[in-house]
Backbone as CSV, one residue per row, in Angstrom:
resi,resn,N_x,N_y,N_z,CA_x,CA_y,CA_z,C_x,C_y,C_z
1,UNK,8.308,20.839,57.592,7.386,19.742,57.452,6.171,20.047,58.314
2,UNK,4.660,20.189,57.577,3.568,20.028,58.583,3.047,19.010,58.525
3,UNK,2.228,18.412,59.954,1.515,17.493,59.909,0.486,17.310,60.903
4,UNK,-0.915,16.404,60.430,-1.700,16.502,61.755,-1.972,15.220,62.057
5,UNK,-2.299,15.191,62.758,-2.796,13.670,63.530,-4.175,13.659,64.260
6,UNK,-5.487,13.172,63.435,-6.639,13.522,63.619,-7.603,12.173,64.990
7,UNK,-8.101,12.572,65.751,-9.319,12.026,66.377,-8.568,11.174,67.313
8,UNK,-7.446,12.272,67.918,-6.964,11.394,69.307,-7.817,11.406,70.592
9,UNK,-7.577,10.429,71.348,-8.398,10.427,72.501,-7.076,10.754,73.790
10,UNK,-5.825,11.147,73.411,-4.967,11.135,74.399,-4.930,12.839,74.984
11,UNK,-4.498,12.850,75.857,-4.034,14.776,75.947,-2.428,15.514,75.492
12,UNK,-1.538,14.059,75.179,-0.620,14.539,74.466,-0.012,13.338,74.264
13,UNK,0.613,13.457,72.813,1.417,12.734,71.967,2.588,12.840,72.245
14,UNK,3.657,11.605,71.694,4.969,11.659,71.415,5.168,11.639,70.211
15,UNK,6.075,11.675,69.476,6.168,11.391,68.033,7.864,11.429,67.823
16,UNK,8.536,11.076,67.045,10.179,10.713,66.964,10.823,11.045,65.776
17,UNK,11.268,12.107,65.692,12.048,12.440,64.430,12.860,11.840,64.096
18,UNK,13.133,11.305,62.975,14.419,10.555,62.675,15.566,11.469,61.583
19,UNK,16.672,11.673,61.292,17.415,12.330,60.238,17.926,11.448,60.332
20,UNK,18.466,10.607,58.682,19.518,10.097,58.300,20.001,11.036,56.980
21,UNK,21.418,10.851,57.360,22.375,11.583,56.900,23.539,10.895,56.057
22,UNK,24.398,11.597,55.338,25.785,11.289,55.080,26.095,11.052,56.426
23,UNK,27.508,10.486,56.530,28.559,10.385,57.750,29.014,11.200,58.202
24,UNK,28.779,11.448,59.614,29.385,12.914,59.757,30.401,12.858,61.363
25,UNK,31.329,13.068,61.145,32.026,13.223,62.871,31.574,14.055,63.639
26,UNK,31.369,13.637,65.083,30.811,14.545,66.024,31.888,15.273,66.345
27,UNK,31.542,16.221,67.246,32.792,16.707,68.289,33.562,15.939,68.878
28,UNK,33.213,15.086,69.822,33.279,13.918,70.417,33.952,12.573,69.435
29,UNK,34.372,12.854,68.612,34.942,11.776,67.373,33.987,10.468,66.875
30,UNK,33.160,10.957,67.522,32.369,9.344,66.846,31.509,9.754,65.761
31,UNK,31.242,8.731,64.698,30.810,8.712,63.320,29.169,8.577,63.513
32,UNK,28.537,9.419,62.930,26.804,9.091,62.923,26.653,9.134,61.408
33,UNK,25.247,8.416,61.096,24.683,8.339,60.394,23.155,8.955,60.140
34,UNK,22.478,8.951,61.288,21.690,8.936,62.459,21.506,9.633,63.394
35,UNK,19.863,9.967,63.518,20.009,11.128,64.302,18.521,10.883,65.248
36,UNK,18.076,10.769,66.205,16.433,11.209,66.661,16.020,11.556,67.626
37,UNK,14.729,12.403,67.493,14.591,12.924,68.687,13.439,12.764,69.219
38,UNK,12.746,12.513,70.154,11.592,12.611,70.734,10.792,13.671,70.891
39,UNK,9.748,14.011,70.587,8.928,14.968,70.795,7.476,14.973,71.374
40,UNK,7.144,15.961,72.301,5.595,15.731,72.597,4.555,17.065,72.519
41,UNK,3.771,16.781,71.936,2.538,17.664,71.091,1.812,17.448,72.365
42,UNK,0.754,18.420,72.317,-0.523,18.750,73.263,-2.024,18.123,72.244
43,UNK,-2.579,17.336,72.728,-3.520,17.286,71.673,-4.514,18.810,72.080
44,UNK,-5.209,19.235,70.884,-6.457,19.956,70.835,-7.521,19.667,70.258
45,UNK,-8.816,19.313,71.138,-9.760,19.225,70.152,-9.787,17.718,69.193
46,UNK,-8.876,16.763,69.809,-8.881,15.104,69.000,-7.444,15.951,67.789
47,UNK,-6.407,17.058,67.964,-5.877,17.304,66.940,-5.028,17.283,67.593
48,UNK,-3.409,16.701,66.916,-2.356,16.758,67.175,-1.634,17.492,65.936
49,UNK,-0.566,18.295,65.919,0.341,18.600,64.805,1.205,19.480,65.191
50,UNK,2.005,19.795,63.899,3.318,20.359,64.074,3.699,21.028,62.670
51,UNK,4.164,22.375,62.776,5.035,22.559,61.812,6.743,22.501,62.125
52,UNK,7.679,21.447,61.199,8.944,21.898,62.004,9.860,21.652,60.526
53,UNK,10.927,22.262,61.222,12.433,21.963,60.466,13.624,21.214,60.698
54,UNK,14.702,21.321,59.777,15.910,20.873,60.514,16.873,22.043,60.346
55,UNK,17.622,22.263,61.425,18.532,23.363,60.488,19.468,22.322,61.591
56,UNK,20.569,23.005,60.427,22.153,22.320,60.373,22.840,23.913,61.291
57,UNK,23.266,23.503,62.390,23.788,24.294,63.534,24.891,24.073,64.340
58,UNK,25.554,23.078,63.497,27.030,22.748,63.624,27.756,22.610,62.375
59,UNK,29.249,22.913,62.440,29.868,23.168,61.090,29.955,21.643,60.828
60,UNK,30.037,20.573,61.914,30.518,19.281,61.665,29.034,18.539,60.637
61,UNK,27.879,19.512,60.327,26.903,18.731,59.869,26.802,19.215,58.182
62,UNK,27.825,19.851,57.826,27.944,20.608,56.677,28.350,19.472,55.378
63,UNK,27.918,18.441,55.537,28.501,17.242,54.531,27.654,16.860,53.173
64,UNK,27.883,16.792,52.608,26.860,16.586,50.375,26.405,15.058,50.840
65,UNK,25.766,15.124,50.396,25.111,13.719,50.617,23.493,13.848,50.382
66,UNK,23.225,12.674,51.000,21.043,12.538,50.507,20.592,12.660,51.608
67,UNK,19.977,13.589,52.569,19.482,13.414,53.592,17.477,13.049,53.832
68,UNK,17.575,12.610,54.316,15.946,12.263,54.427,15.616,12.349,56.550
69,UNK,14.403,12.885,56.287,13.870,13.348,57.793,12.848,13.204,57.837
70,UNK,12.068,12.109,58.577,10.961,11.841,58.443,10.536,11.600,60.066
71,UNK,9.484,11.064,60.105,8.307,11.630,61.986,7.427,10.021,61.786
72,UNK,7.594,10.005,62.911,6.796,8.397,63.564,6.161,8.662,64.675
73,UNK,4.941,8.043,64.445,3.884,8.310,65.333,3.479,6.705,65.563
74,UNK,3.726,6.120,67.029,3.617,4.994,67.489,4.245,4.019,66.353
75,UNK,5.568,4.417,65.661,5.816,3.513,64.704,5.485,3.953,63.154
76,UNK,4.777,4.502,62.996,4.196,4.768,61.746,4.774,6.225,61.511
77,UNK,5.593,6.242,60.538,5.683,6.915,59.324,4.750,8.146,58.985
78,UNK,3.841,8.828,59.438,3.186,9.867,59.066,4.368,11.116,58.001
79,UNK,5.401,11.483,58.333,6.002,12.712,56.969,7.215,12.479,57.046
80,UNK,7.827,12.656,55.518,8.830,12.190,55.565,9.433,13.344,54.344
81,UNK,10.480,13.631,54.159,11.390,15.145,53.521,12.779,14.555,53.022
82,UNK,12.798,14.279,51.814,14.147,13.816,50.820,14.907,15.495,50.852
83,UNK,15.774,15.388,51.022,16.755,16.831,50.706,17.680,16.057,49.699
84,UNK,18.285,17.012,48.620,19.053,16.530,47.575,20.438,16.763,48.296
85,UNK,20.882,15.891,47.691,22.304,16.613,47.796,23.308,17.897,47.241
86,UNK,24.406,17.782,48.095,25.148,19.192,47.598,26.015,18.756,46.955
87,UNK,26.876,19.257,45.882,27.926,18.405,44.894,29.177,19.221,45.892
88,UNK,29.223,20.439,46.126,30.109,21.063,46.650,29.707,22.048,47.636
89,UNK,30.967,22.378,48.552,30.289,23.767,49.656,31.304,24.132,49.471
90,UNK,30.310,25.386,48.610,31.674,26.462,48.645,31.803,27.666,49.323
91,UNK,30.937,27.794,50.512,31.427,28.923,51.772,30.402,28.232,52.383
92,UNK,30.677,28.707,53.739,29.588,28.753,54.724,29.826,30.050,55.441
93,UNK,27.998,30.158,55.344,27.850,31.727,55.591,26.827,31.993,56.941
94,UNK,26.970,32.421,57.960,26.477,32.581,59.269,25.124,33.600,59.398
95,UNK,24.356,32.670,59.573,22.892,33.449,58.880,22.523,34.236,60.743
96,UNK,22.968,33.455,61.926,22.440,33.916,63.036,23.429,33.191,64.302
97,UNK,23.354,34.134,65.056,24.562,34.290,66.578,23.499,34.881,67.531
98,UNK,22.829,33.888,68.014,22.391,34.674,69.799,22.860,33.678,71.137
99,UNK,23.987,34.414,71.493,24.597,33.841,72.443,23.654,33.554,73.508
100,UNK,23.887,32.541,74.296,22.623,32.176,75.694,21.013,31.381,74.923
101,UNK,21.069,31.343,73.759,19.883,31.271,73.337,20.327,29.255,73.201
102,UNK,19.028,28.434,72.585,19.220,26.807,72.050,20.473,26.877,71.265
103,UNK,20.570,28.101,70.361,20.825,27.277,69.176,22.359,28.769,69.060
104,UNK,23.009,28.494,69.276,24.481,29.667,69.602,24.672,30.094,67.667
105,UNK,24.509,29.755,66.729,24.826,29.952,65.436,24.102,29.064,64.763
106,UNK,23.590,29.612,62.899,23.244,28.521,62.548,24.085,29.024,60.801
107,UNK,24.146,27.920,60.274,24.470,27.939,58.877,24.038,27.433,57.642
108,UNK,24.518,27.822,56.549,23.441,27.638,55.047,24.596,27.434,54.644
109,UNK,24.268,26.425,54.071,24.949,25.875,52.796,25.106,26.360,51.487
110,UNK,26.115,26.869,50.954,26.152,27.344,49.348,26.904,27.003,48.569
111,UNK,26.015,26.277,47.680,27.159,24.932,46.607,26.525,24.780,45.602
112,UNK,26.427,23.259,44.840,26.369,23.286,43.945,24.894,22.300,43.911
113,UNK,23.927,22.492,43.405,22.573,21.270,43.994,23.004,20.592,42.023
C-alpha cells in the first residue's frame, strides 16, 4: 500500500494500521480478530508517506477468510486493501529464515483464490 499525506505543518506523523482478519488463535490462546499498529513518518518538505505491506509471519495467521488493512491518519481513513480469500491451504511454503533478524520466518500461502 502507498500513500502520501500532503501540506503538513508537523515534523512527524503518526498514523495506525488496522488488519481485520478471520479468527485466528494466538500463541498465547486468545482469539483475535484484530490487529494495529502505530506508526510514525518523518514529514519532508509538508510530505508525509509510506510504502508498506502485511506479511503473514506466523503459521497461526494462515486462516481463508476476507482480510482488509487499511491506515488512519488522525482518524481518517486515507488507504485501505481488501485481500480475497483462500478457499483452501494446501502447503505452506517458507519463502525466508534470518535468525536474529524482526521477522525469524515468513510464509505464502498456496490454495485455492
Amino acid at each position: 500500500m502507498q500513500y502520501n499525506i500532503n501540506i503538513l505543518k508537523e515534523k512527524t506523523i503518526e498514523v495506525v494500521y488496522s488488519i481485520e482478519h478471520p479468527e485466528i488463535i494466538l500463541e498465547s490462546g486468545e482469539k483475535s480478530r484484530l490487529g494495529t499498529e502505530r506508526m510514525t513518518h518523518q514529514v519532508i518538505d509538508g510530505i508525509a508517506g509510506s510504502i508498506d505491506g502485511y506479511i503473514l509471519d506466523h503459521k497461526y495467521e494462515l486462516v481463508p477468510g476476507n482480510w482488509k488493512v487499511s491506515i488512519r491518519y488522525k482518524g481518517i481513513e486515507i488507504s485501505r486493501k481488501h485481500l480475497k480469500s483462500i478457499k483452501g491451504i494446501k502447503r505452506l511454503h517458507r519463502i525466508a529464515d534470518k535468525p536474529g533478524s524482526r521477522w525469524h520466518s515468513r510464509y505464502e500461502m498456496i490454495g485455492e483464490i
